[in-house]
C-alpha positions, -999 to 999 in steps of 0.1 A, spaced: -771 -758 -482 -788 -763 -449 -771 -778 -417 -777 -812 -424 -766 -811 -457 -735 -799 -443 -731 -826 -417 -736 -850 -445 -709 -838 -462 -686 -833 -434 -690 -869 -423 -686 -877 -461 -649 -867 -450 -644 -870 -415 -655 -843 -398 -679 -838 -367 -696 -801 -368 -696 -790 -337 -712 -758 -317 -687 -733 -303 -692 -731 -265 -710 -702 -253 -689 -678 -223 -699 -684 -191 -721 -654 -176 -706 -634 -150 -712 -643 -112 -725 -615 -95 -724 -603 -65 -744 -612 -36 -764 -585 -17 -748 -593 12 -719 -580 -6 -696 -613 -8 -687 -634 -35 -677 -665 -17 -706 -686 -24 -703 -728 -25 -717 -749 -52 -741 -783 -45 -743 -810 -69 -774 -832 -64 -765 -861 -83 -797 -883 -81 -820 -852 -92 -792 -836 -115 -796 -801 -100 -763 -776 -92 -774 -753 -65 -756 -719 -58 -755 -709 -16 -736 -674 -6 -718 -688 27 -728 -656 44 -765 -650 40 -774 -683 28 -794 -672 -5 -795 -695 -30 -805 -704 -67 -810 -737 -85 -811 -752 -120 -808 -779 -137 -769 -773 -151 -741 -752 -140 -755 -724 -166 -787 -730 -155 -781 -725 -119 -756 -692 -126 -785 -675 -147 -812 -677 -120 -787 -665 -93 -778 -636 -116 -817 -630 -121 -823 -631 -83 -798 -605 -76 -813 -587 -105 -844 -586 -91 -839 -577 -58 -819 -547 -68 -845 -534 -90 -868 -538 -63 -849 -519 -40 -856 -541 -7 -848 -584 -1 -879 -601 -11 -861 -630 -21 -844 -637 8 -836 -679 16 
């Protein structure tokens, strides 16, 4: 039976099939060494944007999972790096 199939037949009686929300991904750490970061909400260009209040990095996206997964990668990669190449 493939997934439509299945919806068919769950709306056949009364059912919605519905995805299971995935866990949030853990925020890490700035390099600055604080976790007290605040988060932007651009409305009109539907963007959350993630600013440590003591260095002033920051990463975008389009969502809230979005935005948390390029901060993550940014810390990422300047760790690896060894040195702030990224730095806002």
């Amino acid at each position: 039976m493939t997934i439509e199939e299945l919806k068919v037949e769950a709306a056949k009686l009364g059912y919605v099939l519905v995805k299971k929300p995935q866990p949030k991904e853990k925020f890490l750490l700035c390099i600055c060494g604080r976790n007290n970061h605040t988060t932007w909400y651009n409305y009109i260009g539907d963007n959350v944007k993630f600013v440590c209040n003591h260095c002033g990095r920051s990463a975008s996206g389009k969502t809230d999972r979005e935005a948390r997964h390029n901060w993550n990668e940014m810390i990422k990669t300047i760790r690896e790096d060894g040195h702030d190449s990224c730095n806002n």
